[in-house]
DRENLUM-96541 format. One record per residue (C-alpha): x, y, z; residue in three letters. Coordinates in steps of 0.02 Angstrom, whole numbers. Layout:
<site <X Y Z> "ALA">
...
// end
This chain:
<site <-2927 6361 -817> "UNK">
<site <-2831 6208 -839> "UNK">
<site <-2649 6181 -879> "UNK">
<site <-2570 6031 -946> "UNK">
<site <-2495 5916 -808> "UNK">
<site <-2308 5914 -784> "UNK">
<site <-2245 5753 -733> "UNK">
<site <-2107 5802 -600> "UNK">
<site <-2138 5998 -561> "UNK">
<site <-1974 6001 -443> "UNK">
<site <-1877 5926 -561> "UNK">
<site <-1749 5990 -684> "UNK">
<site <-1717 5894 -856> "UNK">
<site <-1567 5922 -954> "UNK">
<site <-1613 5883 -1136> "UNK">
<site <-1412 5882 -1184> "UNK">
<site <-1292 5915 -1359> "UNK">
<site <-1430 5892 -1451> "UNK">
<site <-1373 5832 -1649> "UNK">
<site <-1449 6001 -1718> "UNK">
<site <-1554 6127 -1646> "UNK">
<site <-1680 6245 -1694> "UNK">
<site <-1716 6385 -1572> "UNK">
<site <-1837 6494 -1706> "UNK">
<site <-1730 6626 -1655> "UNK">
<site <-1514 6679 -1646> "UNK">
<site <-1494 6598 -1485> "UNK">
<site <-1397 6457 -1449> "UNK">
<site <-1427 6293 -1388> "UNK">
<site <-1308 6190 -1457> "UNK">
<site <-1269 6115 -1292> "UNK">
<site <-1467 6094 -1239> "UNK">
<site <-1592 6164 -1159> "UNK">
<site <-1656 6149 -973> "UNK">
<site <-1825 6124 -923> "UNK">
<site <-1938 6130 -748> "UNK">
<site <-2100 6176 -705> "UNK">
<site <-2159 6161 -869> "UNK">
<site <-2050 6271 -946> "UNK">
<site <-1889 6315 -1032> "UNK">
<site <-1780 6407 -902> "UNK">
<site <-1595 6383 -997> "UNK">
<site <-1540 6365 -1166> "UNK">
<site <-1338 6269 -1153> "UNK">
<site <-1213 6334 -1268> "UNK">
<site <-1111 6238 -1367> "UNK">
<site <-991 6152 -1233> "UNK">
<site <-1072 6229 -1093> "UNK">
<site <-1174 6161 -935> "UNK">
<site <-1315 6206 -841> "UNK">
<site <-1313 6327 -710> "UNK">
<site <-1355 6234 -587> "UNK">
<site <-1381 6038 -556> "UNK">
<site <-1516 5938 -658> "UNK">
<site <-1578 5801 -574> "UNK">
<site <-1642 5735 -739> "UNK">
<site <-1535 5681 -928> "UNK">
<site <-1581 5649 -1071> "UNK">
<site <-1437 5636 -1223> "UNK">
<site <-1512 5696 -1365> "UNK">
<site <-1365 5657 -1477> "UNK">
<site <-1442 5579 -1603> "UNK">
<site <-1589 5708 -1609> "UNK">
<site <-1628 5857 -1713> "UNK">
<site <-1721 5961 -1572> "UNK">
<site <-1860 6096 -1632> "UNK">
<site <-1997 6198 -1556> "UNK">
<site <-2178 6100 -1554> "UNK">
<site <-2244 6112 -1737> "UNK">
<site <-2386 6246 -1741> "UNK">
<site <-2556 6193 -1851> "UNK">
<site <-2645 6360 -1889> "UNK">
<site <-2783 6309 -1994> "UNK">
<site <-2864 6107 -1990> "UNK">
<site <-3043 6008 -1995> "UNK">
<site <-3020 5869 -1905> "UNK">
<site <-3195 5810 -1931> "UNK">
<site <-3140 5768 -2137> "UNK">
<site <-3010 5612 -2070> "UNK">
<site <-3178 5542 -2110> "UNK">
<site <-3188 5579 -2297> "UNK">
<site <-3002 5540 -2356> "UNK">
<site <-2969 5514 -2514> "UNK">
<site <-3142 5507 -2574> "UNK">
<site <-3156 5432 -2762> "UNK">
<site <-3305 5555 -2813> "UNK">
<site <-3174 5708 -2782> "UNK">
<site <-3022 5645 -2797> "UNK">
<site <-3010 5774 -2962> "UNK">
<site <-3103 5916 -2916> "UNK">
<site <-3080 6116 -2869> "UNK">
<site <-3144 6173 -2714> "UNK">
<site <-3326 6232 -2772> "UNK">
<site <-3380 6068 -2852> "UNK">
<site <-3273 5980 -2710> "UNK">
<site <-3369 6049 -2569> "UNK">
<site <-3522 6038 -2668> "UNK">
<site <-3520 5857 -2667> "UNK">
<site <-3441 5847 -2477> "UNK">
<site <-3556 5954 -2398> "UNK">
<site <-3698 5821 -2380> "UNK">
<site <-3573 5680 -2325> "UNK">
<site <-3529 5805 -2207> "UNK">
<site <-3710 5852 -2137> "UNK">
<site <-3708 5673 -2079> "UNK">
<site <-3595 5690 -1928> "UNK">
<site <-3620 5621 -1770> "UNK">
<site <-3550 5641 -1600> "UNK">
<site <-3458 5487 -1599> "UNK">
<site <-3377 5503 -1780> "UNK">
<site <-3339 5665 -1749> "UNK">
<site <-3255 5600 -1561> "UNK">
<site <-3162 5476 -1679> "UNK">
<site <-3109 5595 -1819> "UNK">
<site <-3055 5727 -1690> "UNK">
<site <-2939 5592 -1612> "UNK">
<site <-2856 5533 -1776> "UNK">
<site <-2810 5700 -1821> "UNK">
<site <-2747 5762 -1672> "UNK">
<site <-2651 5607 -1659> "UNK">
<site <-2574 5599 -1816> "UNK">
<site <-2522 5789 -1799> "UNK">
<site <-2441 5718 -1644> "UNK">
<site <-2338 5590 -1690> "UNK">
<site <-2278 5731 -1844> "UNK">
<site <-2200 5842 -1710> "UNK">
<site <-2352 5946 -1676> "UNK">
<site <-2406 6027 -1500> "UNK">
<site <-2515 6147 -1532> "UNK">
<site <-2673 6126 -1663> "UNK">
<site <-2799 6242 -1745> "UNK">
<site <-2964 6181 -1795> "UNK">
<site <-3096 6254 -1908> "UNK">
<site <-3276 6168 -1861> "UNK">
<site <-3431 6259 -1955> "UNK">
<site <-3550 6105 -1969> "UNK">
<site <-3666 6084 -1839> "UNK">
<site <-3812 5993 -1923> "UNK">
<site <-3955 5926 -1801> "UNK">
<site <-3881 5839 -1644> "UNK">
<site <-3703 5915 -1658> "UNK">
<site <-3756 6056 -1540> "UNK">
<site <-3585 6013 -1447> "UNK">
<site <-3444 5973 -1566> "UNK">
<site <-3324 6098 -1493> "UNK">
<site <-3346 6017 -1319> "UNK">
<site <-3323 5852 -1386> "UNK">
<site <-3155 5924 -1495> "UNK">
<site <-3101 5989 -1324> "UNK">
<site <-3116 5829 -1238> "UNK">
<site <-3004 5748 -1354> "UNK">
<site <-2884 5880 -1350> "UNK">
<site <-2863 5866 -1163> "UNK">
<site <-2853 5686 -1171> "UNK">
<site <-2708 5682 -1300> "UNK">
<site <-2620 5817 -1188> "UNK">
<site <-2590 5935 -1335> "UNK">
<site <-2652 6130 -1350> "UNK">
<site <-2764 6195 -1475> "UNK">
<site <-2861 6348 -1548> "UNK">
<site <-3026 6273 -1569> "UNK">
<site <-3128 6392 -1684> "UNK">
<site <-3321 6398 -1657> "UNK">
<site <-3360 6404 -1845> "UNK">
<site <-3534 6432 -1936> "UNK">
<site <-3629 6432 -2103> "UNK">
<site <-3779 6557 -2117> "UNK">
<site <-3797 6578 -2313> "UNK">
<site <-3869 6391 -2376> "UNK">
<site <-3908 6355 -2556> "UNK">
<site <-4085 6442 -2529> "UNK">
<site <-3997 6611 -2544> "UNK">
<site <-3870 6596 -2660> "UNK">
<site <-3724 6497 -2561> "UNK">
<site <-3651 6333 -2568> "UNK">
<site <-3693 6240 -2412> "UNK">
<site <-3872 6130 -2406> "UNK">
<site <-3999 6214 -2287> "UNK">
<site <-3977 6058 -2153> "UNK">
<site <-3803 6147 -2116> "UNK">
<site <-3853 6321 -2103> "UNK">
<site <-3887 6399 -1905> "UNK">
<site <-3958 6560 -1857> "UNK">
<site <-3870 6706 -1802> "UNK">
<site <-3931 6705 -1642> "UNK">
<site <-3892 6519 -1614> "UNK">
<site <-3717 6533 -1690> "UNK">
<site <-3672 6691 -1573> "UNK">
<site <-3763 6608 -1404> "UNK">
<site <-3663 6455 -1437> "UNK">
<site <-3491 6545 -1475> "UNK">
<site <-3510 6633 -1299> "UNK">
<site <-3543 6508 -1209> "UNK">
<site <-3389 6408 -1276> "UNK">
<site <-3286 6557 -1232> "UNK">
<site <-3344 6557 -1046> "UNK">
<site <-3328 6399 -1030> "UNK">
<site <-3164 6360 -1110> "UNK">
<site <-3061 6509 -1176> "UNK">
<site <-2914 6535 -1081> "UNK">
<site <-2803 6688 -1108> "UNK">
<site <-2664 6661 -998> "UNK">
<site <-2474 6600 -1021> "UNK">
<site <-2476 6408 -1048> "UNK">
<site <-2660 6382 -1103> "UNK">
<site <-2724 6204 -1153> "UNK">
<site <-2904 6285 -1251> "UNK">
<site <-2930 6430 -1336> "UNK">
<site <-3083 6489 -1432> "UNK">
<site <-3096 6598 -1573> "UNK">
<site <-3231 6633 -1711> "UNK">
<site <-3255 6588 -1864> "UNK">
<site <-3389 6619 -1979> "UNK">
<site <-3312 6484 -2134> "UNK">
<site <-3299 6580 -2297> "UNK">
<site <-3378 6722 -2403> "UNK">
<site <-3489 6609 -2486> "UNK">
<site <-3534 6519 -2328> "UNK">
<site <-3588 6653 -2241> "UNK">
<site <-3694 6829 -2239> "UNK">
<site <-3609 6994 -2206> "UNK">
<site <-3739 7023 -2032> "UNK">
<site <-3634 6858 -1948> "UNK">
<site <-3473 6902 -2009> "UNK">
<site <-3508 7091 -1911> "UNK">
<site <-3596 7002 -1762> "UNK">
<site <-3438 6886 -1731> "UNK">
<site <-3292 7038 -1755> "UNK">
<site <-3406 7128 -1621> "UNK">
<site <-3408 7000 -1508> "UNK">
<site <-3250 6948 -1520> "UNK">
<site <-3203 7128 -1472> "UNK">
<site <-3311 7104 -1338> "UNK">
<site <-3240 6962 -1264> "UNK">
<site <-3053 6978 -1337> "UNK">
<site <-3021 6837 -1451> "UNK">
<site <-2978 6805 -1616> "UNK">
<site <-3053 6781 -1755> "UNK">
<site <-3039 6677 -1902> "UNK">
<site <-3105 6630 -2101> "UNK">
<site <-3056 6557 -2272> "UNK">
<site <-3025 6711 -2381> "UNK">
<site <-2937 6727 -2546> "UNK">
<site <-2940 6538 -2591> "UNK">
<site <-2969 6524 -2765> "UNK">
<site <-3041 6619 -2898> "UNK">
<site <-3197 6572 -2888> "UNK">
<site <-3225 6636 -2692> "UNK">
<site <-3145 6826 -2777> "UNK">
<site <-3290 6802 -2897> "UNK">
<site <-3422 6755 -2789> "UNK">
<site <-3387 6894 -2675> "UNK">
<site <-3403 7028 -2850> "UNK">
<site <-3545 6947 -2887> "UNK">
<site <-3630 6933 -2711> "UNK">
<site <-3540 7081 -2617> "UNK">
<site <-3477 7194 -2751> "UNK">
<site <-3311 7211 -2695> "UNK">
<site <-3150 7108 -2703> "UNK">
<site <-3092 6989 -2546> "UNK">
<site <-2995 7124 -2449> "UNK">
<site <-3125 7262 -2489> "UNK">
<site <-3248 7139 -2399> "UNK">
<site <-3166 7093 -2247> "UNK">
<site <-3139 7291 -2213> "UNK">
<site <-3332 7298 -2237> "UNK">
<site <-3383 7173 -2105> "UNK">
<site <-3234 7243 -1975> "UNK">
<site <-3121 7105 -1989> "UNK">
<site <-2936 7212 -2072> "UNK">
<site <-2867 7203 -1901> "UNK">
<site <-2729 7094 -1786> "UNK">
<site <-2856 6975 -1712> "UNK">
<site <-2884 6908 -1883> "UNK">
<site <-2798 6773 -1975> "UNK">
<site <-2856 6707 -2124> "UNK">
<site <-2842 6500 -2202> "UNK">
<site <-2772 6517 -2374> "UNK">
<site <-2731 6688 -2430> "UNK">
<site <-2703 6658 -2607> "UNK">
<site <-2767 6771 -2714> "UNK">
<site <-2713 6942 -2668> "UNK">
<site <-2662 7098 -2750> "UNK">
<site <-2499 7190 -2688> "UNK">
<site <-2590 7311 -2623> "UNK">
<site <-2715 7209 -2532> "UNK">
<site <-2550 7136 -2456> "UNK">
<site <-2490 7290 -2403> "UNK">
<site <-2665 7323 -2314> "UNK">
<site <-2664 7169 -2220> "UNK">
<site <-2490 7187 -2192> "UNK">
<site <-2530 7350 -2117> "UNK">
<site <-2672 7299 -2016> "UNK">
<site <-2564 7112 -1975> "UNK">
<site <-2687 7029 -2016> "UNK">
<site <-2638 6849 -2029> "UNK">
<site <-2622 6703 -2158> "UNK">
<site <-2613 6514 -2117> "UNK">
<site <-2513 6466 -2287> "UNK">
<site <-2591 6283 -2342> "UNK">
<site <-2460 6212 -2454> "UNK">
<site <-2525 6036 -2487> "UNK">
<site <-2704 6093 -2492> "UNK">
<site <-2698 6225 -2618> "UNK">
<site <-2579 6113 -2725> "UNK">
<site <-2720 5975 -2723> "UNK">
<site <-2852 6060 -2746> "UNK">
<site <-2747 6188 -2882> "UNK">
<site <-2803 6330 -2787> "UNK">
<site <-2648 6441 -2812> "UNK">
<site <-2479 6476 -2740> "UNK">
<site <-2502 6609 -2588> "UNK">
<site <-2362 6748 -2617> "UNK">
<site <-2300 6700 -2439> "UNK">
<site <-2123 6790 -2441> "UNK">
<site <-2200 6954 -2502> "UNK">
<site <-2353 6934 -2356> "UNK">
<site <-2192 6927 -2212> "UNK">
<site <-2103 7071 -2300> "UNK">
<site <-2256 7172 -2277> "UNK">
<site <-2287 7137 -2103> "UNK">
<site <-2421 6996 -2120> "UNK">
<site <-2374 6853 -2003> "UNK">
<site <-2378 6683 -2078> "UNK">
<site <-2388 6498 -2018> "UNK">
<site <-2433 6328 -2075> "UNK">
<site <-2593 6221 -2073> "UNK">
<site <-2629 6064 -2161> "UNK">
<site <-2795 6120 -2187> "UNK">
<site <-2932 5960 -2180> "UNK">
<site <-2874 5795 -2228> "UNK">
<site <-3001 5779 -2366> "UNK">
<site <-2902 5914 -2452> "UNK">
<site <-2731 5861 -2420> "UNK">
<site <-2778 5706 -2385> "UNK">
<site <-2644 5719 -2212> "UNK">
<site <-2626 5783 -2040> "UNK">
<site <-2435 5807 -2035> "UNK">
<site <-2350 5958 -2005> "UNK">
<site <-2151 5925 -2020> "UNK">
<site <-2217 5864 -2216> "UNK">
<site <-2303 6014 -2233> "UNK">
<site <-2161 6120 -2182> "UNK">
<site <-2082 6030 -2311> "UNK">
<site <-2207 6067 -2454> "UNK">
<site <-2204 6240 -2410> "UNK">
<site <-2016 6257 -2431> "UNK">
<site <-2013 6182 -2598> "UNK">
<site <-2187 6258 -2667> "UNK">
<site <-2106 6451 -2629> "UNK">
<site <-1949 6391 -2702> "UNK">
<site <-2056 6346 -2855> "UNK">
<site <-2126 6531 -2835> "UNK">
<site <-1976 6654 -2775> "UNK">
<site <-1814 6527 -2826> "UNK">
<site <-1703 6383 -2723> "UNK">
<site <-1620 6497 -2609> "UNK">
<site <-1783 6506 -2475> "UNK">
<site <-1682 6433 -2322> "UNK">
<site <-1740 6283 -2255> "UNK">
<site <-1731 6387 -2081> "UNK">
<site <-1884 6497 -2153> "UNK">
<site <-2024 6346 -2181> "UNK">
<site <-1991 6297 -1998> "UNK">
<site <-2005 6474 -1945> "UNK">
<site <-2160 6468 -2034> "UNK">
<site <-2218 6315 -1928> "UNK">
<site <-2169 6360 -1768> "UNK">
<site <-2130 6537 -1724> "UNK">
<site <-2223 6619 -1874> "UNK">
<site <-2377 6508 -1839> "UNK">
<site <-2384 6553 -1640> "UNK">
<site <-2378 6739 -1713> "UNK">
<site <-2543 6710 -1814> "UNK">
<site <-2641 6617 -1684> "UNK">
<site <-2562 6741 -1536> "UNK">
<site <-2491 6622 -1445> "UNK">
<site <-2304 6729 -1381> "UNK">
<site <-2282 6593 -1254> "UNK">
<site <-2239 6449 -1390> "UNK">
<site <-2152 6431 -1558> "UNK">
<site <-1982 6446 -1501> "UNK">
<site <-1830 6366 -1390> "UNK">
<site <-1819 6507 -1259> "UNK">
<site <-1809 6540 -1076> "UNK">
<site <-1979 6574 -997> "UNK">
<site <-2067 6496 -1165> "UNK">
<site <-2168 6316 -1123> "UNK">
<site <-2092 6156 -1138> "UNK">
<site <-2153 6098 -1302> "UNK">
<site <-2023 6007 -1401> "UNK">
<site <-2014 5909 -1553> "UNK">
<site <-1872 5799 -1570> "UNK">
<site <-1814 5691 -1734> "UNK">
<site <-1712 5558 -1769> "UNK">
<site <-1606 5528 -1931> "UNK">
<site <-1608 5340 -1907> "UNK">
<site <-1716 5287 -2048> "UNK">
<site <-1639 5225 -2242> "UNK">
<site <-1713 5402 -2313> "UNK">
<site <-1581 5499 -2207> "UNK">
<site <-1437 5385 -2250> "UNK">
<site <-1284 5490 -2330> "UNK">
<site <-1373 5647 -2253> "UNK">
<site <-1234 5782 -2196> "UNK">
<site <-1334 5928 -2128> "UNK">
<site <-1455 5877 -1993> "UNK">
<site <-1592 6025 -2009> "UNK">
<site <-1584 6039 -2182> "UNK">
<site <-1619 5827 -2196> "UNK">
<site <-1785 5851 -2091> "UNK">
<site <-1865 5940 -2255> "UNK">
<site <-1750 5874 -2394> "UNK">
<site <-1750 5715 -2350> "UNK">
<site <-1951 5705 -2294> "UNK">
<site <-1931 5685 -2084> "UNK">
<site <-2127 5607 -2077> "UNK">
<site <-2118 5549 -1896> "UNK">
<site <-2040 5626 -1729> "UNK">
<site <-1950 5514 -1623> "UNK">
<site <-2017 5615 -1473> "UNK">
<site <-2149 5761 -1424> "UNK">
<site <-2147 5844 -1258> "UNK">
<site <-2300 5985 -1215> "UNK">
<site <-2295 6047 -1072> "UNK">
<site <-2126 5975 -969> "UNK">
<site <-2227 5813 -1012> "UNK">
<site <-2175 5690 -1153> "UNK">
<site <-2324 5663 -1262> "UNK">
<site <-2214 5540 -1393> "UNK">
<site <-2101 5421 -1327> "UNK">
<site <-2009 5311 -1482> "UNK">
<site <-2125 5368 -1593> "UNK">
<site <-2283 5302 -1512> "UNK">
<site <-2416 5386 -1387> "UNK">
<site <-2416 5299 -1243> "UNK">
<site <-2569 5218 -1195> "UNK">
<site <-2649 5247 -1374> "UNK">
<site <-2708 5087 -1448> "UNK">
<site <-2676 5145 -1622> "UNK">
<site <-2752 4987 -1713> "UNK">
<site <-2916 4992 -1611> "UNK">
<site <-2928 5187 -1665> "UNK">
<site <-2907 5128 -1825> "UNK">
<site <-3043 4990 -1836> "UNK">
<site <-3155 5113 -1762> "UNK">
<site <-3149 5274 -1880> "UNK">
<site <-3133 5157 -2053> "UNK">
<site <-3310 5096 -1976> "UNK">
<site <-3370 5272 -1955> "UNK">
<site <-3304 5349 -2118> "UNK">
<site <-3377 5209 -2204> "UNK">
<site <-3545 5234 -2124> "UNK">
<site <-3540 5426 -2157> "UNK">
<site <-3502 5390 -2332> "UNK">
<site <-3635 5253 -2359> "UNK">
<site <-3756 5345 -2260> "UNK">
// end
């Protein structure tokens, strides 16, 4: 399986007296941390040195250092459909409703396009590790995940790449047109071939696979029980919308006969291999179920806000055991692909909910050791020895920080939009706030062509 490529594997880089730090956990690292091989081997101490001699410096003094951002829950393919005037004020049923043929138009090369966009504006935002959520494979898009996997390798970033599917169409009683509907068989075929091809299990993996039939009214109950028992079969996770908004709870009376929770205990899915986009509209006692099973929740601040979905009762899920993280969700719901700003709209949208004493601390637990916990990942998410080399590091250079007096708390306060620089790996990804060898402008040109000819049709 592959790994991502360290630059220098003898070497040993001392990132040093960082401005702030955020380890995700109580150790310190005021003084640094030291890297080689790809990995974290030392955290410094406030005054203290290395161990033994680096042969590589960098002075992070004017840096707020953080583990690589974690995006649990994404569509990369909707960079495409930004902003789009006919649902600009629309909930999620009529919004999907009118997306849903836009979306049956894809192609290989938007999608190629779309993929890179998103995964490079997550990027530049401090993100190393990505989540997407593909489930529209109209005809010719028989390999979308391969081409999302391409991209990912070519960025040099990590990512969950979910092998999605729609099975109920509008001809029995769901939301999505026929043309994006697949078969069971098809949909399961395809999902383990991905997995043999591309899911890698081990420490430091660059692709994993999980399933991920999309939502209740997406999908029948026979796919949702075909995927849980073949992820068993093949150990990976597994992954769906649930609990979004009040009209998915009443679908699922209407069409099931039982609430959200009720139905994801019916098709086998109450279990830790499970984490869920959304996770809204819960009961307390349906939290205490998946908090018992830890099942997980990929909270979608900007998302539910735009779409009014609801606020998801986040602090109560983590007091019950339910492990939480971030995602953006698609940018044609948020309409962004940035995860230090979404960090930042989940801090204040619980504060709305629970009161102004949620630490700042807590939303960047929630993007980067919280969301390794949902997507499984116990080799990321925090600045640790033994944990990879992905960093995020911030700079409080810009007019918006100016008068500024605590450095972690101005990343969310004070709306941090950009990192300075991204390592994954032992191997900078963002170097002064640029990807080398992107040519951001001709990526650009290229996808405003293709999302206006998906649009236009």
């Amino acid at each position: 399986m592959s790994r991502i490529p360290n630059t220098s594997p003898a070497s040993r880089l001392w990132i040093r007296n960082p401005l702030a730090v955020f380890t995700a956990n109580a150790l310190d690292a005021r003084g640094g941390i030291v890297i080689s091989e790809g990995k974290i081997v030392e955290l410094i101490p406030a005054g203290g040195q290395p161990s033994a001699p680096c042969n590589e410096n960098f002075d992070a003094s004017a840096h707020v250092l953080l583990p690589g951002l974690i995006n649990t829950h994404h569509h990369f393919y909707q960079t495409l459909t930004r902003a789009w005037g006919p649902v600009a004020n629309t909930p999620l049923f009529p919004w999907l409703e009118r997306l849903y043929p836009v979306w049956a138009r894809l192609t290989p090369s938007s999608l190629e396009l779309a993929a890179k966009v998103a995964l490079a504006e997550l990027l530049l935002s401090g993100c190393t590790t990505a989540a997407d959520h593909h489930y529209v494979f109209p005809a010719g898009m028989d390999e979308a995940i391969d081409i999302e996997v391409a991209v990912v390798r070519e960025l040099g970033m990590r990512a969950t790449l979910t092998r999605g599917s729609m099975t109920l169409g509008k001809d029995d009683g769901g939301l999505p047109p026929q043309s994006t509907v697949q078969s069971p068989d098809v949909i399961l075929a395809d999902s383990e071939r991905l997995i043999r091809k591309y899911h890698d299990a081990g420490e430091g993996a660059v692709i994993q696979v999980a399933l991920a039939p999309c939502s209740p009214f997406s999908v029948t109950k026979e796919i949702m029980v075909e995927s849980a028992a073949l992820a068993e079969r093949l150990n990976v996770r597994l992954h769906t919308h649930l609990a979004e908004t009040m009209d998915e709870e009443d679908f699922c009376r209407e069409m099931f006969g039982m609430r959200t929770v009720d139905y994801l205990e019916s098709v086998g899915w109450l279990g830790n291999r499970t984490w869920l986009g959304h996770g809204i509209h819960f009961t307390s006692e349906e939290i205490s179920r998946l908090g018992a099973a830890g099942t997980g929740v990929a909270h979608c601040p900007t998302s539910n806000m735009r779409l009014a979905s609801g606020t998801a009762r986040v602090l109560e899920l983590e007091d019950s055991g339910v492990p939480v993280g971030l995602g953006v969700d698609g940018s044609a719901s948020n309409d962004a692909s940035n995860m230090i700003l979404e960090a930042r709209q989940a801090l204040y949208l619980q504060r709305l909910r629970y009161g102004a004493d949620v630490p700042v601390e807590r939303a960047l637990g929630w993007a980067t050791r919280g969301s390794a916990t949902v997507l499984g990942r116990p080799d990321i998410g925090q600045l640790a020895p033994g944990m990879q080399a992905d960093l995020a590091m911030f700079t409080l250079d810009d007019l918006r920080f100016s008068g500024s007096h605590d450095p972690l708390a101005a990343l969310l306060l004070c709306g941090a939009d950009r990192a300075d620089r991204v390592m994954v790996g032992g191997t900078w990804r963002v170097i002064n706030g640029a990807i080398p060898g992107l040519d951001v402008a001709g990526l650009v040109a290229e996808h405003s062509a293709a999302a206006r000819k998906l649009i236009s049709g």
